[in-house]
C-alpha positions in Angstrom: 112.7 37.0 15.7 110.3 39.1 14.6 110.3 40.9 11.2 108.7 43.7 8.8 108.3 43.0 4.7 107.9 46.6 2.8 106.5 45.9 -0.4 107.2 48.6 -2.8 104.8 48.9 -6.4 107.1 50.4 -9.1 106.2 51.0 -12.5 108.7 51.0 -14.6 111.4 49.5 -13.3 111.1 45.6 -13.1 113.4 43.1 -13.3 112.4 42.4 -16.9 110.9 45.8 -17.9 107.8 48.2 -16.9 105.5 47.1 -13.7 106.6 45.0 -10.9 106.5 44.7 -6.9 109.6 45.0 -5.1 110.4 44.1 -1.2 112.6 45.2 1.6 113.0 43.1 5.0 113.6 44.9 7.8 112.9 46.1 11.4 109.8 48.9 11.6 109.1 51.0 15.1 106.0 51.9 14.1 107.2 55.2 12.8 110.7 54.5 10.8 111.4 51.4 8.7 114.8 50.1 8.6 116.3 48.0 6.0 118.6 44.6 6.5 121.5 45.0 4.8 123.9 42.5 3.2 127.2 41.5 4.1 128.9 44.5 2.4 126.2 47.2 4.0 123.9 47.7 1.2 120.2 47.0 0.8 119.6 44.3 -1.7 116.7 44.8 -4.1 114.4 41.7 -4.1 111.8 40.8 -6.1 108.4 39.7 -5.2 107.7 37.9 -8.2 110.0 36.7 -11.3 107.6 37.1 -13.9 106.5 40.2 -16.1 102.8 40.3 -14.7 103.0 40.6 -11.0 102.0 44.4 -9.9 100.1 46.6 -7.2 100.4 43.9 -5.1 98.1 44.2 -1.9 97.6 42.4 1.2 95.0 41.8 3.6 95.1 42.2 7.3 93.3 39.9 9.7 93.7 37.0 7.6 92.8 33.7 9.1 95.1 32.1 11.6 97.9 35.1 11.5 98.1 34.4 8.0 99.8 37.0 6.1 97.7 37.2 2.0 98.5 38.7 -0.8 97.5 39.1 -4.5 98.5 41.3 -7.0 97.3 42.1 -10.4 98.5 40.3 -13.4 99.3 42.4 -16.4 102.3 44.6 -16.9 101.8 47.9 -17.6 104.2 47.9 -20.8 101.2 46.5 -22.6 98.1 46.1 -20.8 96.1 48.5 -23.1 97.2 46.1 -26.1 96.4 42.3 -24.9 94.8 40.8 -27.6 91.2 39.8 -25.4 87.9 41.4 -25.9 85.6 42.8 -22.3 88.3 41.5 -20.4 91.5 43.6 -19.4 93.4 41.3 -17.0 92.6 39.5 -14.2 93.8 39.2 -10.3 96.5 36.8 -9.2 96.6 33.8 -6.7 95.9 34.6 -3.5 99.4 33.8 -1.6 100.6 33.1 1.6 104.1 35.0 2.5 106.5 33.6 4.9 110.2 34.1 5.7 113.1 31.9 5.2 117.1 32.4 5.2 119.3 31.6 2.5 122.6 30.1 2.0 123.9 34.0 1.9 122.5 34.6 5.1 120.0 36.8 4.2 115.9 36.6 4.8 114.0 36.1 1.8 110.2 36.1 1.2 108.4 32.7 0.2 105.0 33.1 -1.8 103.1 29.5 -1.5 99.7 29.6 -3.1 96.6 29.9 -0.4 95.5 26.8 1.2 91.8 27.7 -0.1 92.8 27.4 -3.4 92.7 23.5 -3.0 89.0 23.3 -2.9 88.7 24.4 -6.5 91.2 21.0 -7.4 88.7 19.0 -9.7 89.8 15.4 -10.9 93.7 13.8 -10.2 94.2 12.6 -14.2 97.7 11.2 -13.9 100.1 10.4 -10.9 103.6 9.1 -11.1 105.9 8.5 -8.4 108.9 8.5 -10.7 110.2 9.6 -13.9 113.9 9.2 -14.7 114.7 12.0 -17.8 117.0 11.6 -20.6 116.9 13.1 -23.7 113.8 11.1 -25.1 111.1 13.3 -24.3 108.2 12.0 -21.9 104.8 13.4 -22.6 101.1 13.9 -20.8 97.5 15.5 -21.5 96.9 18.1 -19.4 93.1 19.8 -19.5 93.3 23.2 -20.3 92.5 24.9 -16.4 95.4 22.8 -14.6 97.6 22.2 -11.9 100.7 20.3 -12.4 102.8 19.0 -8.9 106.4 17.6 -9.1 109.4 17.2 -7.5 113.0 17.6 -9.7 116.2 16.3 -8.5 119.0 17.3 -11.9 120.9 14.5 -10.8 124.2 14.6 -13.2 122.0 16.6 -15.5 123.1 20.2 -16.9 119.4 21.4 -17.1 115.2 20.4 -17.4 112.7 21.3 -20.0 109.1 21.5 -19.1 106.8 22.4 -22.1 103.4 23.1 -22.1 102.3 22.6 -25.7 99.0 22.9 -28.5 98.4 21.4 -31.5 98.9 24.6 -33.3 103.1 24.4 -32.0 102.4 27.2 -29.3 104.3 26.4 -26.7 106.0 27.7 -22.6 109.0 26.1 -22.6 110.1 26.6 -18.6 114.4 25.0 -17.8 115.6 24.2 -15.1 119.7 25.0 -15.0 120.7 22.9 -12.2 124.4 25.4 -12.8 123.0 28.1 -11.5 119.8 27.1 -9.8 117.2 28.8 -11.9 114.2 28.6 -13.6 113.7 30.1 -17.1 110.3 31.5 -18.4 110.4 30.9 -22.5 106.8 32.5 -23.6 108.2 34.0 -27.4 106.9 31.3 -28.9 103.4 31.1 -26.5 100.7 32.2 -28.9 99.4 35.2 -29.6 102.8 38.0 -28.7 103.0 40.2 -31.3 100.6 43.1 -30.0 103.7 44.3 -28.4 107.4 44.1 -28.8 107.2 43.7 -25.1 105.5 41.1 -24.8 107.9 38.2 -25.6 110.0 37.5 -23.0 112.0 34.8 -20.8 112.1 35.6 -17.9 114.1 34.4 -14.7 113.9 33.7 -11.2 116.4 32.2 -8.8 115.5 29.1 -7.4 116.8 29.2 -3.9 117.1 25.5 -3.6 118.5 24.5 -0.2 119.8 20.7 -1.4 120.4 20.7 -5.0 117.0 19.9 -5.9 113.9 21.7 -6.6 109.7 21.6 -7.1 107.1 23.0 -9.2 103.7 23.8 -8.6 102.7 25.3 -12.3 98.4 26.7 -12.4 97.7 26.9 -15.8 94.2 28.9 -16.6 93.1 30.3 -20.2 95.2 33.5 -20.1 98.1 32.6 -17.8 100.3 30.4 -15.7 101.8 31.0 -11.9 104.4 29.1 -11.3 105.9 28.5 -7.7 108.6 26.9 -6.5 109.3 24.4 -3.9 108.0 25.7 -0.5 107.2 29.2 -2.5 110.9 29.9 -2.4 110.3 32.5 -5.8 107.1 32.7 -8.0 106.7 33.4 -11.2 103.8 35.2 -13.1 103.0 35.3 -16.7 100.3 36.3 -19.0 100.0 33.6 -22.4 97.6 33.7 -25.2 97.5 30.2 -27.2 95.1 30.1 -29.6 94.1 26.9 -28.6 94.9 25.6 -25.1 97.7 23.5 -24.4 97.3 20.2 -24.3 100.5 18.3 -23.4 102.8 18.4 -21.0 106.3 17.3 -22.3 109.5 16.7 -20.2 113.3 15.5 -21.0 117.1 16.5 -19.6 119.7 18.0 -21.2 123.6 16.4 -20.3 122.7 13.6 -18.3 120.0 12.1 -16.3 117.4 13.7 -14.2 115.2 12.3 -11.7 111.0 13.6 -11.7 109.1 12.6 -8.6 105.3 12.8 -7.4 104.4 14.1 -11.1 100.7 15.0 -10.4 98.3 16.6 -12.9 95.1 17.9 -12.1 91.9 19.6 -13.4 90.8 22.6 -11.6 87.2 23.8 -11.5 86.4 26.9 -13.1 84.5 29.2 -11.0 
């Protein structure tokens, strides 16, 4: 079965206000694209990316080994005249790999997992554990302040999952888990710097798509923002933060019940 994505760049109009890239699947001649429809006929909107600074994305053709790459540019035009940085006006995203994968609906999603080549910048593995059971004492790690943080969630009989990234200033990204409706929240109103805009604080959400009940994260963390993908790059998220002093702890604890944290790996990354 072969398959065409049409990304389409819309500003405003995203999912959580002003820039964003949309996608169709569909069937393309060469001449006339054709979109899948649901079960009920209509083209379903979906989004490329869950967070509010995911636009113009772009991708590159002759890739290595088939590879379909992308990357976009993270900012959000609501506010990226205002960002509170000096000489600096927003960077690129990730380079990401897209695939294809059906969902319990039926219907053929896009998967975003970050570039293989992005291992080679991994620096030093700081802390590995092959499992944490979650309660409502919270469980807490340094982190460096360019990171990459692995792990595997299974909500057990819990009703949700908090994963904070925290500073000593009590900046914080709080990111839940509701195992109820299989999402991910994006808490960045309390993040650091966010009053330059009314715009700018935000939580943001993005559908999971877990096939079993149980879900991953692979969270990059650099000075000015944090990409979050999900297990097999089944959504992403992308948003802009600005701590005035990096986080420095990773914190973690369940809400209703236990939970169940597996392969909880956190690395430095080498800034290039």
């Amino acid at each position: 079965e072969k398959k065409w994505v049409l990304l389409c760049n819309l500003n405003p109009g995203g999912p959580f206000g002003g820039s964003a890239t949309q996608y169709f699947v569909g069937d393309f001649d060469g001449k006339t694209f054709t979109a899948d429809t649901d079960a009920e006929g209509r083209v379903p909107t979906k989004w490329l990316d869950y967070g509010k600074d995911h636009y113009a994305t772009v991708s590159f053709s002759d890739a290595p080994d088939g590879r379909r790459t992308v990357i976009g540019w993270m900012s959000n035009w609501q506010y990226a005249p205002e960002v509170p940085t000096m000489q600096f006006r927003s960077a690129n995203t990730l380079p990401r790999e897209m695939g294809l994968f059906r969902d319990s609906d039926g219907l053929l999603y896009v998967s975003s997992t970050p570039s293989p080549e992005m291992e080679a910048i991994r620096g030093t593995l700081l802390k590995s554990v092959g499992r944490l059971n979650l309660g409502d004492k919270t469980k807490a790690y340094p982190i460096p302040e360019i990171s990459e943080i692995l792990m595997d969630i299974d909500p057990m009989k819990s009703d949700s999952i908090d994963i904070v990234l925290s500073n000593n200033l009590g900046q914080n990204v709080v990111m839940t888990y509701c195992s109820a409706t299989d999402e991910l929240e994006f808490d960045r109103r309390k993040s650091g710097i966010v009053d330059f805009s009314q715009d700018f604080p935000a939580v943001t959400v993005a559908p999971a798509h877990s096939p079993d009940g149980k879900t991953g994260l692979r969270i990059f963390i650099d000075r000015a923002s944090i990409e979050v993908f999900g297990k097999d790059g089944r959504f992403v998220m992308t948003n802009l933060v600005f701590p005035e002093e990096p986080y420095s702890t990773l914190s973690v604890r369940s809400h209703g019940g236990g939970a169940k944290i597996s392969n909880l790996k956190i690395l430095s990354l080498i800034h290039i």
